[in-house]
N, C-alpha and C positions, 0 to 999 in steps of 0.2 A: 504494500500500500504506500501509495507516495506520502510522504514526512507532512505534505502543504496540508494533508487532509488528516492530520493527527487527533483535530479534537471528533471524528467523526464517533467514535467508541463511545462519548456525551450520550448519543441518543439512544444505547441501548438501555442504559439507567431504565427502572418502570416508572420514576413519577417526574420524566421530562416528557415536554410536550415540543417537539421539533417544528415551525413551518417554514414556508416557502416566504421569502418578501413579498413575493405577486406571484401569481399564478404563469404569467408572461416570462420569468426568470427564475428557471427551474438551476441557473446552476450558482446558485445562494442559499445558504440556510442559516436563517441566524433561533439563537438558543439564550433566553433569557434564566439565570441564574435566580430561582425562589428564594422565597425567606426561609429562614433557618438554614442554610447551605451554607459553607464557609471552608471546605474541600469539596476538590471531583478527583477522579482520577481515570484517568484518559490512556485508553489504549489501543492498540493498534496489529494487525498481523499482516506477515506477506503472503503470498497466494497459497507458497507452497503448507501454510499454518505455522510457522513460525513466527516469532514473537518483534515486533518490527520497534512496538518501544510501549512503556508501561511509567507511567508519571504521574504523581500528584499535584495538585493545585490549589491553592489558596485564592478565593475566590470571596467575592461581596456579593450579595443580595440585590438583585437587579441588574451587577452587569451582565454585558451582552456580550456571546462569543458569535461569531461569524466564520461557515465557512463558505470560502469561494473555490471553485473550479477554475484553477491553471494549465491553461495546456500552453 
């Protein structure tokens, strides 16, 4: 999995709610940070299932993570 797309592991969490910005730009997702949260921990694998990076995060209530599609 490419690095650009590391917080994608966010929305397997059960009490995130992941959307689109617009329906029109599907290659955006931004993920607002609930109350009470104050770590995530963000991970990642490469195709073959190997472990591509595993992180924790210190995080505030309300921010916004963003991710974009780089090609």
């Amino acid at each position: 999995m490419n690095k650009r797309l590391m917080f994608l592991g966010l929305f397997a969490l059960p009490f995130i709610s992941a959307k689109a910005n617009a329906a029109s730009n599907r290659n955006t997702v931004t993920w607002q940070v609930p109350s009470g949260v104050n770590k995530i921990r963000v991970r990642s694998w490469n195709p073959d299932g190997s472990k591509d990076m595993d992180r924790v995060l210190s995080v505030e209530p309300n921010q916004t993570f963003r991710i974009d599609v780089v090609n």
